[in-house]
C-alpha positions, 0 to 999 in steps of 0.5 A: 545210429539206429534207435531201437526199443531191443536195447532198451526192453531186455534190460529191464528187471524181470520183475517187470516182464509181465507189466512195463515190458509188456506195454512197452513192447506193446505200445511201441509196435502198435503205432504203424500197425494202427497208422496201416489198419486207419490207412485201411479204412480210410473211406469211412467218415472218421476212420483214419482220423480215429486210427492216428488219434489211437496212434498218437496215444501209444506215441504218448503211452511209450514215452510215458513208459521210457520215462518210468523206465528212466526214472526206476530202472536207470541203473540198468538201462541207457538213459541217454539212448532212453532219452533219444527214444524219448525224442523220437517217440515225441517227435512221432506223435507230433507228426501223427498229429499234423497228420491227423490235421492234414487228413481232416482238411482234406476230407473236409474240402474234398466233401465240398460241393462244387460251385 
């Protein structure tokens, strides 16, 4: 089964169309197109690293924003699909963060000298 956010944006109120919808559309499509645009600039001294660490806190901001959907809208929307997105979204983040470690310790010992 494919999780998707299209399942989960069109059952919130319309109240929220121009507050939780919207970030929550928002954050959710920014990671790869943040993770691209690092990857873009990945020659810069701290480039990439600044891309994932932005990555990882629109990983955070929709998990926060699929909890608040939880929390006041569950009666519209699937809270166990909310809850395996949830997952998803945290298990991103982890592993945009180990990435970011990873990409660190690279450019760290790529700009060793050599001896």
């Amino acid at each position: 089964m494919i999780l998707t956010m299209t399942e989960i944006v069109p059952k919130i109120p319309q109240v929220e169309k121009y507050d939780l919808t919207d970030q929550l559309r928002r954050s959710s499509k920014a990671i790869p197109r943040l993770i691209a645009e690092g990857y873009a600039k990945r020659h810069q001294k701290s480039g990439f690293n600044k891309y994932l660490d932005d990555a990882m806190a629109e990983s955070n901001e929709t998990v926060v924003s699929l909890e608040t959907c939880k929390d006041i809208y569950g009666k519209y929307i699937d809270i166990d699909l909310c809850n395996k997105l949830i997952k998803t979204y945290d298990i991103l983040g982890r592993q945009i963060y180990r990435l970011s470690l990873s990409w660190k310790a690279f450019k760290e010992k790529k700009a060793l000298p050599a001896s």
